[in-house]
N, C-alpha and C positions, 0 to 999 in steps of 0.2 A: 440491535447493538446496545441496549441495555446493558449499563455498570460498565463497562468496555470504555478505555481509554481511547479520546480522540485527539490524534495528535493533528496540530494546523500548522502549516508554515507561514508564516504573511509576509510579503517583499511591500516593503512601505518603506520610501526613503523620507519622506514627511514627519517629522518628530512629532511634532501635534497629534493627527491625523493615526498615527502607529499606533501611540498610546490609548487615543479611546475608540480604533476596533480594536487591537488589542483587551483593553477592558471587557467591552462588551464579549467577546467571543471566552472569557475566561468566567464574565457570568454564568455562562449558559455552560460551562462545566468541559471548555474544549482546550486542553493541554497545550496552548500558543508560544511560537518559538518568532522571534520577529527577526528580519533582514534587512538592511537597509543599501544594498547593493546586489546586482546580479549576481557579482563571484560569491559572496558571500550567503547567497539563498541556495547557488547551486551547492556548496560547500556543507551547508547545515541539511539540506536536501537529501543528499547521498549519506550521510552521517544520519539523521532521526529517522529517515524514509517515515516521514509523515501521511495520515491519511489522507488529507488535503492541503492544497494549497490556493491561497488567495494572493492576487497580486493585484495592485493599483494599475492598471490600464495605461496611468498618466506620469510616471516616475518623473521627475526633473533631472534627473543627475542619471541614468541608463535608458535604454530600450525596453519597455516591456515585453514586444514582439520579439525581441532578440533572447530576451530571456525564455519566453515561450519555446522556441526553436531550442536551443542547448536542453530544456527539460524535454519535451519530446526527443532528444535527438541522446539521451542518455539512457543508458540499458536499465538503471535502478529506477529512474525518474517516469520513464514515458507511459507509465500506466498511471500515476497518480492524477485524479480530480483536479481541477483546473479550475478555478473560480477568475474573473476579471473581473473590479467594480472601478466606480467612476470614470468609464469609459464615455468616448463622447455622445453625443446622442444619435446623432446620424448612424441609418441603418448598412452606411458601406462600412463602418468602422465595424461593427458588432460583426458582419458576415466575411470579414476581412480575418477578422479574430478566432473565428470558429472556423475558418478553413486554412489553421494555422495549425488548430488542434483545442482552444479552448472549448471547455463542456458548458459553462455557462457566459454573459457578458451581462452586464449591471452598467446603465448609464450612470452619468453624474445629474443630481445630489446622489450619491448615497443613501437610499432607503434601508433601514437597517430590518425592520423585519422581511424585507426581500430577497436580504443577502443570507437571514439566519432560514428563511423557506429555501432557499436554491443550496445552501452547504447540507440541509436534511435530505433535501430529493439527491442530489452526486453522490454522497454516502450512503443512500438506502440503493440505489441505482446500483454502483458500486458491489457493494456488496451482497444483491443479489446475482449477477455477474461471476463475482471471486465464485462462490458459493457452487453455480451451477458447472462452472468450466471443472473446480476441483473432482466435483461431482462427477460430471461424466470422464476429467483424466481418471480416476482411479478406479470409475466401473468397466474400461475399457483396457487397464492394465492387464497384461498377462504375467502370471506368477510361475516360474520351475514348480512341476510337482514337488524335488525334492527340496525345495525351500521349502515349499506349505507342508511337509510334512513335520516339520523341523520343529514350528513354533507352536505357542497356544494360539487361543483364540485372540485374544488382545495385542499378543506381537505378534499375528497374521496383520492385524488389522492397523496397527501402527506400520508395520514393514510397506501397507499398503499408499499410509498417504504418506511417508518417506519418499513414497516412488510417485507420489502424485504431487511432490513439490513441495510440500509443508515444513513447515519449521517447526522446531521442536518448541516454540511458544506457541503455536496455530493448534500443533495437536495436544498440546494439556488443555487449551480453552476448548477445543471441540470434543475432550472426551471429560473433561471437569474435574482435570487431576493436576498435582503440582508439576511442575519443570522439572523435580528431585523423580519423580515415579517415572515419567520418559526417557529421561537418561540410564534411569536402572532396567527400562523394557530394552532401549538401543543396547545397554551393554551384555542384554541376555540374548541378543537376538545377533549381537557379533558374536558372542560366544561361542553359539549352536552353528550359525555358520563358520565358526573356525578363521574369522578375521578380527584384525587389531588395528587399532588408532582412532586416535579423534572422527576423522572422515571417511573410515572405513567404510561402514555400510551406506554410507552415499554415495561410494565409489562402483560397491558391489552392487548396488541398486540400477544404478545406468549401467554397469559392465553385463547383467543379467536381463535387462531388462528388455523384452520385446521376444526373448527368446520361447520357443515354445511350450507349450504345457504336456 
């Protein structure tokens, strides 16, 4: 994940306490968005769809566990990394919390190189994960011959992770071209198949997709 923007959510309704992880986590070069209420994490949540998210265990003013539950239980939210810190130390609380859905739990004090080791392992974790699922969706796609006859090589191969779920930001970082050269590959590739609109070939992609070769 090198150069690669890491976006953080943090649910810290603590002013003190926000502002220096906050800090810290901005040291280490992690794009931080703070919350200081449940509605308001779920809210920035679905809006940044951040890579991770850290939440104080111990809120004063909400539920942590409750907010747990609404992020898992949301279709944009429930794959995102899951940090808890200053949880209590007792081990029914941490296994209470991981059978909620959290990926990692961090007692209270606060150890700060604990919390920056355990955000490096959910995001390398993470991301080998995305990587491999994408992986085998798109070796396991079946393409219309008269699609694949259609395109070059490069909009074969974009039309492929189109269909393997990617966004048109996933596939310029995975092929090391601008956002401007993927939209001119999509609009050559609705072209040749003869459809129009913004979400055309994402439409043609699932309407074709699974059918035989």
């Amino acid at each position: 994940m090198k150069n690669k923007i890491i976006k953080i959510l943090l649910l810290e309704d603590d002013p003190t306490a926000s502002r220096q992880v906050e800090l810290l986590l901005r040291q280490h070069k992690y794009e931080t968005t703070t919350a200081n209420s449940n509605k308001a994490a779920i809210l920035l949540g679905t809006d940044l769809l951040p890579n991770l998210i850290i939440c104080n265990a111990q809120l004063r003013n909400g539920s942590s566990h409750q907010f747990l539950i609404e992020m898992r239980s949301n279709r944009r939210l429930k794959h995102i990394p899951f940090i808890f810190f200053n949880g209590r130390p007792e081990q029914k609380h941490a296994r209470f919390s991981m059978n909620l859905g959290a990926d990692d739990y961090l007692p209270a004090p606060l150890n700060t190189q604990d919390l920056l080791m355990s955000i490096k392992a959910r995001l390398n974790r993470f991301e080998e994960i995305s990587a491999l699922s994408k992986q085998m969706t798109m070796e396991t796609l079946e393409i219309p011959v008269d699609v694949a006859e259609k395109l070059s090589k490069t909009e074969f191969r974009i039309y492929r992770m189109v269909a393997g779920g990617l966004t048109a930001r996933e596939i310029a970082i995975e092929l090391s071209i601008s956002m401007k050269t993927v939209e001119n590959h999509r609009y050559n590739i609705a072209r040749k198949l003869n459809i129009s609109g913004h979400y055309a070939l994402l439409h043609y992609v699932i309407k074709n997709q699974g059918k035989e070769k």
